[in-house]
ZAZARO-305240 format. One record per residue (C-alpha): residue number from 0; residue in one letter; chain; x, y, z. Coordinates in pm, 1 decimal, m for minus. Layout:
+-----+------+-----+----------+----------+----------+
: seq : type : mol :     east :    north :       up :
+-----+------+-----+----------+----------+----------+
: NUM :    a :   A :        X :        Y :        Z :
...
+-----+------+-----+----------+----------+----------+
***
This chain:
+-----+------+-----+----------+----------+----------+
: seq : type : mol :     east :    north :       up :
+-----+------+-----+----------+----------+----------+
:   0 :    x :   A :   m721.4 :  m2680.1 :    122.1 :
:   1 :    x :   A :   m869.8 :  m2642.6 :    457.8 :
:   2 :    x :   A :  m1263.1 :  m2551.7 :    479.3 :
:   3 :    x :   A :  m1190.7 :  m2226.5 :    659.7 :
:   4 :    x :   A :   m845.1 :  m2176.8 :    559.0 :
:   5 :    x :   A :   m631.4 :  m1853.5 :    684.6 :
:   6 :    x :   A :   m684.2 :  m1573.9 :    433.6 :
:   7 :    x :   A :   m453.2 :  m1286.0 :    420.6 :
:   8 :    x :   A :   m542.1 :   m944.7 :    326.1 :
:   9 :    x :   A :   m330.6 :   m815.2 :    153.7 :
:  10 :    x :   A :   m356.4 :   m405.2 :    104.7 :
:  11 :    x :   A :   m131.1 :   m143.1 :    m46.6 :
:  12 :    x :   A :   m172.4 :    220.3 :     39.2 :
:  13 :    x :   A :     22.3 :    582.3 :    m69.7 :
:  14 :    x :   A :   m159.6 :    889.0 :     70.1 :
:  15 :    x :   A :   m515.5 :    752.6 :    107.0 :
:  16 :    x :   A :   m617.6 :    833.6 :    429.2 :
:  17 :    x :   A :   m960.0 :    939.9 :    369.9 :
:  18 :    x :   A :  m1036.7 :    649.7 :    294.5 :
:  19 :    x :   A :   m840.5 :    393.0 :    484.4 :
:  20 :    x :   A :  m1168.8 :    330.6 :    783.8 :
:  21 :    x :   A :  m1393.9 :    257.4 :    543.9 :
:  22 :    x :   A :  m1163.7 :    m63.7 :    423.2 :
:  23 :    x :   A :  m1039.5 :   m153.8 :    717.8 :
:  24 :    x :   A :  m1384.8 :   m162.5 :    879.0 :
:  25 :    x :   A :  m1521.9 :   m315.8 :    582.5 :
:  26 :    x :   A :  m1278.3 :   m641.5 :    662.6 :
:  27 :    x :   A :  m1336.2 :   m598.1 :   1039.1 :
:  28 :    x :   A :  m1741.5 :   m696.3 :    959.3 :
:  29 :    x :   A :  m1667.3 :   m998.6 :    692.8 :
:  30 :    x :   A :  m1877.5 :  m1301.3 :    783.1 :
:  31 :    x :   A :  m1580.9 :  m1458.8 :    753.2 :
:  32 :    x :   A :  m1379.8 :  m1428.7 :   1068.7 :
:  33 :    x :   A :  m1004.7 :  m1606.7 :    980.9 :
:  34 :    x :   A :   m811.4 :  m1381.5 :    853.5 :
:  35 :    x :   A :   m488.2 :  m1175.7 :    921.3 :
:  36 :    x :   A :   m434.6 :   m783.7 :    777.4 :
:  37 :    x :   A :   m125.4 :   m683.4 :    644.1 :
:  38 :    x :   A :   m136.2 :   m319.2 :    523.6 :
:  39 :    x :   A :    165.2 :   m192.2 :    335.7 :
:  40 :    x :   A :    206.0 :    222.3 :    372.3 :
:  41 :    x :   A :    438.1 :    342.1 :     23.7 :
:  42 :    x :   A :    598.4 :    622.6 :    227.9 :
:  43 :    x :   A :    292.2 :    810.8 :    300.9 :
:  44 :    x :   A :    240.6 :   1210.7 :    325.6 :
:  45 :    x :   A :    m76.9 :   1234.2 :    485.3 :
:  46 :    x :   A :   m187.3 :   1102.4 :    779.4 :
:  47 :    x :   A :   m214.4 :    740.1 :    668.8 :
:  48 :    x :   A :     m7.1 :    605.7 :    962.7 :
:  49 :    x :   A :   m191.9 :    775.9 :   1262.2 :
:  50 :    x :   A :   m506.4 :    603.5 :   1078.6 :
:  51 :    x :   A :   m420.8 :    250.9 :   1042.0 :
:  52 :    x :   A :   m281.0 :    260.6 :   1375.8 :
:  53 :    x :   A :   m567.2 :    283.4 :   1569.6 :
:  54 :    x :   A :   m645.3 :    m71.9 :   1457.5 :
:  55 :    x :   A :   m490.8 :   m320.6 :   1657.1 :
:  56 :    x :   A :   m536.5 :   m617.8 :   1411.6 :
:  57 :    x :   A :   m357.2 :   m504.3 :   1141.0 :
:  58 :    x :   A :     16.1 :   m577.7 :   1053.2 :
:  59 :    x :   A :    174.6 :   m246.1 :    951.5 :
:  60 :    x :   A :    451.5 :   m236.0 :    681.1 :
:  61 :    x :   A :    635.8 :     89.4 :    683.5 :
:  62 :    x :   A :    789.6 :    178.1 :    331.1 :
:  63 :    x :   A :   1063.1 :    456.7 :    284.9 :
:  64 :    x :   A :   1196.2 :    408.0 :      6.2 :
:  65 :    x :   A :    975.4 :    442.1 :   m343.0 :
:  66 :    x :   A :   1026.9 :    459.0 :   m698.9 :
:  67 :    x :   A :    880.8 :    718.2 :   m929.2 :
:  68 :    x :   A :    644.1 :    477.8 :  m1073.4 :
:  69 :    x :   A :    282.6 :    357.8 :   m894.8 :
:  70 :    x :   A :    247.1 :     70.6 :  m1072.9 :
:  71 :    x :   A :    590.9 :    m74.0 :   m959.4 :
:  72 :    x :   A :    550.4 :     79.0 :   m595.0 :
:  73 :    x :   A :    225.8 :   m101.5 :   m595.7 :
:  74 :    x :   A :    417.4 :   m463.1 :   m708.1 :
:  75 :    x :   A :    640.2 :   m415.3 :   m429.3 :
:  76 :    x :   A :    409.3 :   m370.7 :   m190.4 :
:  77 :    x :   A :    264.5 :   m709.6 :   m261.1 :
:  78 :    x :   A :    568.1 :   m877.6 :   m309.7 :
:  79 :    x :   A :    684.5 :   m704.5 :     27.3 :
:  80 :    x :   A :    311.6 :   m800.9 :    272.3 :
:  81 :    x :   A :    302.4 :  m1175.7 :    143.2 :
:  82 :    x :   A :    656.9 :  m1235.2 :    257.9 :
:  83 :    x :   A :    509.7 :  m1168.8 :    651.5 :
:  84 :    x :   A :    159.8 :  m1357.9 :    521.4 :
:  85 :    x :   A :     42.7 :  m1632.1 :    682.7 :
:  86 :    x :   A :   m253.2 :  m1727.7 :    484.6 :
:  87 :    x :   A :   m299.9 :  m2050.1 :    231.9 :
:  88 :    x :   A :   m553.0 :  m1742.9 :      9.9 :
:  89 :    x :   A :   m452.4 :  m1408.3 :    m49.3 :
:  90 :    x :   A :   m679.2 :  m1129.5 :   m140.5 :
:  91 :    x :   A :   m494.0 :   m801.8 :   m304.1 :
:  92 :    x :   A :   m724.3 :   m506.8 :   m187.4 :
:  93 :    x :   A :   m608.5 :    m87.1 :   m241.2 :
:  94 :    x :   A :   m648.6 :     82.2 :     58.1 :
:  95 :    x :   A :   m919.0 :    336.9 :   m114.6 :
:  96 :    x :   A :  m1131.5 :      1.2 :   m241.4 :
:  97 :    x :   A :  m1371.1 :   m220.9 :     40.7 :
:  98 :    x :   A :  m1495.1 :   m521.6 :     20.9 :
:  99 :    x :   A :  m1887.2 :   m632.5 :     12.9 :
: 100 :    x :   A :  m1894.8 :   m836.5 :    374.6 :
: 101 :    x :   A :  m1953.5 :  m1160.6 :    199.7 :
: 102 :    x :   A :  m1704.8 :  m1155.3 :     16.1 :
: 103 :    x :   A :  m1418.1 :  m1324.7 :    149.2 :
: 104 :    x :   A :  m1695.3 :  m1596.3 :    256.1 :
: 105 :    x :   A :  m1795.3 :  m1608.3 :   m123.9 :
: 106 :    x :   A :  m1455.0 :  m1655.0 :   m234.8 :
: 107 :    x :   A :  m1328.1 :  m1925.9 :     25.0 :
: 108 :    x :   A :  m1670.4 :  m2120.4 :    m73.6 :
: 109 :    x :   A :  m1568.9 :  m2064.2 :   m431.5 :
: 110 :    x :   A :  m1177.0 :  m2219.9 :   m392.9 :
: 111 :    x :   A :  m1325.1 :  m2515.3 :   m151.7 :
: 112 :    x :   A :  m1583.9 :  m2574.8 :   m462.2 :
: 113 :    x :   A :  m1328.9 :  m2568.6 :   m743.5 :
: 114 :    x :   A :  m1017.8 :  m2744.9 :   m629.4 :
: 115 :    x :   A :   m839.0 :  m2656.9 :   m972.7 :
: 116 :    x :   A :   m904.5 :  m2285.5 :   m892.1 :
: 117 :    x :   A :   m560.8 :  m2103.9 :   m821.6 :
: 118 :    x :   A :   m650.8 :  m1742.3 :   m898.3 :
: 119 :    x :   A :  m1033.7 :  m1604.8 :   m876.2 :
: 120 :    x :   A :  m1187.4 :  m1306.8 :  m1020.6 :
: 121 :    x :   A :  m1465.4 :  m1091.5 :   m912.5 :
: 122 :    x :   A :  m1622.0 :   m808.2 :  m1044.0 :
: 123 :    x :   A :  m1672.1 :   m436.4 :   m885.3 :
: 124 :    x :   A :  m1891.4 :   m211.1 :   m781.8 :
: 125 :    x :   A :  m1752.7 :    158.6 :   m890.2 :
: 126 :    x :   A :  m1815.0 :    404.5 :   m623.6 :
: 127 :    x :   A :  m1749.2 :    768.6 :   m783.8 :
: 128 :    x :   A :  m1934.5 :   1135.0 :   m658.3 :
: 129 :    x :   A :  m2107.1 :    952.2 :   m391.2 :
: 130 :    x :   A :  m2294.6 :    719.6 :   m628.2 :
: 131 :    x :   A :  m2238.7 :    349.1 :   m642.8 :
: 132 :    x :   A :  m2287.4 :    170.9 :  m1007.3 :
: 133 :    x :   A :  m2227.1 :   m181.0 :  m1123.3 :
: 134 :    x :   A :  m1904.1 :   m204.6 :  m1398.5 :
: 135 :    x :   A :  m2062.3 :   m287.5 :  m1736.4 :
: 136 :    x :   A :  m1809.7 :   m465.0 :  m2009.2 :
: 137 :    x :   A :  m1836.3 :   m385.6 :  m2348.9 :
: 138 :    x :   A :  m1788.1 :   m605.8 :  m2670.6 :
: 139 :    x :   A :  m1484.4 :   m454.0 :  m2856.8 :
: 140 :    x :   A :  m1478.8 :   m440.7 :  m3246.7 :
: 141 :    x :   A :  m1168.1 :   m596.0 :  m3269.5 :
: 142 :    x :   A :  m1016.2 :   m852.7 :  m3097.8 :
: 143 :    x :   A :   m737.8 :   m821.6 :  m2812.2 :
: 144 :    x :   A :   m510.4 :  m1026.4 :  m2638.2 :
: 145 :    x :   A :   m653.9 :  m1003.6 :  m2299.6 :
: 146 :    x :   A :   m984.8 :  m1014.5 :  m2122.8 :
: 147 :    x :   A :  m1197.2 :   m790.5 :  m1947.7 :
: 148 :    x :   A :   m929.7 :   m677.8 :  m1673.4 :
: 149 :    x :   A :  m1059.3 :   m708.0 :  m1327.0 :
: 150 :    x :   A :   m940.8 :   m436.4 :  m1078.5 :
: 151 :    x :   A :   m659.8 :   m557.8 :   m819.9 :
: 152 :    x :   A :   m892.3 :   m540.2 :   m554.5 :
: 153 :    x :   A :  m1077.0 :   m802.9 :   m715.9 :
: 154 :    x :   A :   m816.7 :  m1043.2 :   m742.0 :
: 155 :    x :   A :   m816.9 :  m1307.2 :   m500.2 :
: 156 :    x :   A :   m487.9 :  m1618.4 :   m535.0 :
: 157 :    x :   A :   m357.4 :  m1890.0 :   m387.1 :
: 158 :    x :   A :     m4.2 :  m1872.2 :   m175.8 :
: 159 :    x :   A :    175.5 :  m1998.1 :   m377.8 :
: 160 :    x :   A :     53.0 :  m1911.3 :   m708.4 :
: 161 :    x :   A :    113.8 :  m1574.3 :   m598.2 :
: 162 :    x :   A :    483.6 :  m1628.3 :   m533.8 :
: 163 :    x :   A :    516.5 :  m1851.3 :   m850.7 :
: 164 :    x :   A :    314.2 :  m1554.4 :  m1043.9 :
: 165 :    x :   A :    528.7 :  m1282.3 :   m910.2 :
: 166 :    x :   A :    862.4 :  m1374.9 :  m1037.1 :
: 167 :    x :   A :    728.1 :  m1430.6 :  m1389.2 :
: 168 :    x :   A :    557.0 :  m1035.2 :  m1429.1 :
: 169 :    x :   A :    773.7 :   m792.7 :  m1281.7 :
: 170 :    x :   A :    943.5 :   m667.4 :  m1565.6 :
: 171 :    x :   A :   1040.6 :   m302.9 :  m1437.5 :
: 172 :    x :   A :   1039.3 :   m181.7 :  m1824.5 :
: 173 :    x :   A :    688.5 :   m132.0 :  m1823.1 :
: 174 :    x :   A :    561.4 :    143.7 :  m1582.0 :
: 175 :    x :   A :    208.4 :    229.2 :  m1712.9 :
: 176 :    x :   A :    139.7 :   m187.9 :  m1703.1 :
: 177 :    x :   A :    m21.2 :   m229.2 :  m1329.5 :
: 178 :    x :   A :    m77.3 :   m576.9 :  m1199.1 :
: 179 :    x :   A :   m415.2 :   m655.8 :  m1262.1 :
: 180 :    x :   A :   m301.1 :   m685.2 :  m1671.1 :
: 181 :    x :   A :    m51.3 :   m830.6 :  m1546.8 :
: 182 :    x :   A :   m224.7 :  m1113.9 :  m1338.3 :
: 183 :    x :   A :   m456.6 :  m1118.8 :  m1602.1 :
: 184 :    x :   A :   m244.9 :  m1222.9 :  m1904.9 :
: 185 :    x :   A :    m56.9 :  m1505.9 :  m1583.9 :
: 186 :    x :   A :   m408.6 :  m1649.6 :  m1576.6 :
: 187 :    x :   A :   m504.4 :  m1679.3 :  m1931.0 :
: 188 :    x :   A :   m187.9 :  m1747.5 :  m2079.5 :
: 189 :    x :   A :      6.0 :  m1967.8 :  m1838.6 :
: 190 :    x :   A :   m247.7 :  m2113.1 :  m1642.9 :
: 191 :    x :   A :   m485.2 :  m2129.8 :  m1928.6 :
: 192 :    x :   A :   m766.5 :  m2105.0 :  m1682.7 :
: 193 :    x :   A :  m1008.5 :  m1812.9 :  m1609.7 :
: 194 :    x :   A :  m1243.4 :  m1865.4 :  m1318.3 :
: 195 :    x :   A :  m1489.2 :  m1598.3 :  m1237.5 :
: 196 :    x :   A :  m1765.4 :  m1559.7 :   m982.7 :
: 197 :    x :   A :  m1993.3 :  m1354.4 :  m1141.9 :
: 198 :    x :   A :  m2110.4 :  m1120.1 :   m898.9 :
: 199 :    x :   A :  m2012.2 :   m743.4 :   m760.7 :
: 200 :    x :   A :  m1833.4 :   m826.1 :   m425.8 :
: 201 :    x :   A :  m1557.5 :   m502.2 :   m451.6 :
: 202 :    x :   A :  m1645.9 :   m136.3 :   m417.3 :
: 203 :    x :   A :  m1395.2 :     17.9 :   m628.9 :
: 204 :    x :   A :  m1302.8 :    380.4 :   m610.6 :
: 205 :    x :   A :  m1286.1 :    588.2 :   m871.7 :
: 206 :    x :   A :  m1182.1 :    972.7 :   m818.1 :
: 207 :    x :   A :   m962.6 :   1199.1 :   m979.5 :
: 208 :    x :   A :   m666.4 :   1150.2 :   m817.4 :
: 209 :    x :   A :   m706.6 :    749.5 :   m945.1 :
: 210 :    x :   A :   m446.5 :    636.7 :  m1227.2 :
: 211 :    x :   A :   m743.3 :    541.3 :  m1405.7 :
: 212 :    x :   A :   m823.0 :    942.2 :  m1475.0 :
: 213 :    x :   A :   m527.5 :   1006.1 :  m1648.2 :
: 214 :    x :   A :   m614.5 :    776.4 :  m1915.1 :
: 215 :    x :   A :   m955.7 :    839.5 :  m2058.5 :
: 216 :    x :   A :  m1039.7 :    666.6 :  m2335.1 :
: 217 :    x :   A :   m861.7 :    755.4 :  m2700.1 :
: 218 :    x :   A :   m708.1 :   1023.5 :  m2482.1 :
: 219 :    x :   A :   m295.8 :    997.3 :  m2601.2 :
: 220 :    x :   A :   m181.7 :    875.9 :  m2287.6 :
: 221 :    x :   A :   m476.6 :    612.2 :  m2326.4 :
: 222 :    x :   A :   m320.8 :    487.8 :  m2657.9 :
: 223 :    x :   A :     33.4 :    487.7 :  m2514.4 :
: 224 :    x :   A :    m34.6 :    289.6 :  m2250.6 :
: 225 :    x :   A :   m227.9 :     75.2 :  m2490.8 :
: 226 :    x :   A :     43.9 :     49.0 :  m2692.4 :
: 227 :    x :   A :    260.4 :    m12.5 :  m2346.8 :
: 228 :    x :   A :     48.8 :   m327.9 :  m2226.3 :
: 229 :    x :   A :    116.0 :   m483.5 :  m2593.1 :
: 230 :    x :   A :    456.2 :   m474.1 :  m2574.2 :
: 231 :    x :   A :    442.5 :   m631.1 :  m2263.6 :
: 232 :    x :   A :    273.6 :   m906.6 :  m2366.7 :
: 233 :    x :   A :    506.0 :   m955.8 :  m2662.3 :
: 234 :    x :   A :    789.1 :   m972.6 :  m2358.6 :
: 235 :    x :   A :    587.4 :  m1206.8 :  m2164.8 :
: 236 :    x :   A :    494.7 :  m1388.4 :  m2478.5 :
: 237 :    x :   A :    881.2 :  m1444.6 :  m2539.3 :
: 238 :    x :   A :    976.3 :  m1497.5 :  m2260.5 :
: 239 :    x :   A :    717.8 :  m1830.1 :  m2189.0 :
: 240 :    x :   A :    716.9 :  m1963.5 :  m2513.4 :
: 241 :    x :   A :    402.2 :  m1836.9 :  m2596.8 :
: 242 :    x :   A :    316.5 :  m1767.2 :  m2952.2 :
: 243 :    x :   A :    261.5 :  m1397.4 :  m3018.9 :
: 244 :    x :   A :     80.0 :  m1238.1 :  m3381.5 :
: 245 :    x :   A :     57.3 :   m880.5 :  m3443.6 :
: 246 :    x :   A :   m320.2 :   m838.7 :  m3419.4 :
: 247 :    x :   A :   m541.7 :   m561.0 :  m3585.5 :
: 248 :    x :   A :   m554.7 :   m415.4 :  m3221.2 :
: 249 :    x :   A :   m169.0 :   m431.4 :  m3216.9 :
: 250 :    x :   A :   m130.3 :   m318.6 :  m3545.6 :
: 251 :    x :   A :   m375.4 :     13.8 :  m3510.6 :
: 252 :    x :   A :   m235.0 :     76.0 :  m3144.9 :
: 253 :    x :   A :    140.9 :    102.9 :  m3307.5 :
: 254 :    x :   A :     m2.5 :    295.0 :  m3658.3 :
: 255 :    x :   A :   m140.1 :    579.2 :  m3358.7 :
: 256 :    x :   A :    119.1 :    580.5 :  m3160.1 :
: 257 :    x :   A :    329.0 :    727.9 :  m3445.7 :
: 258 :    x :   A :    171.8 :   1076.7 :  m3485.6 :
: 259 :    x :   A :     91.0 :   1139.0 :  m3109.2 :
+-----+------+-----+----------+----------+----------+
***
């Protein structure tokens, strides 16, 4: 790989438009300067368009057709924006997250340093009520089949690991199972590699029109989509040979599941 490769930023957006300047201008002042902007609009009813027009550096994908699900309207989006790409790195960003302005810098340094490194991790900053606060993980009392899950927006992948990836996760069974699992479980499973730069570059939203809200934790619609991402990874598990043991998490995620 190049020492300043092309990165493309890749950014998926429905009805965000408060928020759309702040990430755009937030990749407009990275210290790293090659790069290309492809922003994908899902069919937008505010005033998203009129927005991300104003910039004259960004690509513009214009979606009109959706499905009833986010989390597959947010797969096609990426699978739609890398097929115009240009870039040897992409970086998945959602159009109400920003980036730190190192970051890309950070990253590029962190793929030139660690030639075996196809997909890279960061961690975010949560920006909620006008307060900003570092993400803390938490030891679990029982064990799980995936890790910590970094946000999208703090997923960064090579070309074509991202094209390889794609055609291996989009199972359209799963709704409440959004990518970053997904990418996840690609990473630690069929890669067998995990590589993380410890350190907060992405400012990740959090308000209460997120997905996230819907799904506090031990809520019901927590446990079913709990009980959602397992069986996904017993489909994925199947599916790439991969062996797959009902787990005390497994087990007490079904046993729930029964009675709500």
């Amino acid at each position: 790989m190049q020492k300043k490769p092309l990165v493309s930023i890749l950014i998926a957006n429905y009805n965000n438009s408060p928020y759309i300047q702040q990430c755009i201008n937030s990749l407009n002042s990275q210290t790293y300067k090659n790069l290309e902007i492809i922003f994908f609009d899902d069919n937008s009813l505010d005033n998203s368009i009129d927005i991300i027009k104003q910039f004259s550096n960004v690509k513009i994908i214009e979606n009109k057709i959706q499905t009833k699900f986010g989390s597959l309207n947010q797969l096609n989006a990426f699978k739609e924006a890398i097929k115009i790409s240009k870039g040897d790195l992409i970086f998945l960003l959602d159009s109400d997250d920003y980036f730190n302005k190192e970051k890309i810098e950070k990253v590029v340094d962190y793929f030139n340093n660690n030639k075996n490194a196809k997909i890279v991790f960061d961690y975010p900053l949560i920006v909620e009520n006008n307060n900003i606060y570092s993400k803390k993980t938490k030891l679990s009392f029982f064990k799980t089949y995936w890790p910590y899950i970094h946000p999208t927006s703090c997923i960064s992948i090579k070309k074509n690991c991202f094209e390889a990836l794609l055609k291996v996760i989009s199972y359209k069974d799963f709704t409440d199972v959004w990518l970053d699992l997904r990418i996840c479980l690609f990473s630690k499973y069929i890669l067998k590699d995990f590589h993380i730069i410890n350190e907060n570059l992405t400012f990740y939203r959090k308000t209460a029109s997120n997905i996230s809200s819907k799904f506090n934790k031990f809520s019901k619609n927590w446990w079913k989509r709990r009980m959602q991402a397992h069986q996904f990874f017993q489909q994925f598990s199947k599916d790439n040979k991969l062996n797959f043991d009902k787990n005390f998490d497994f087990l007490l995620t079904k046993f729930i599941c029964k009675f709500l």
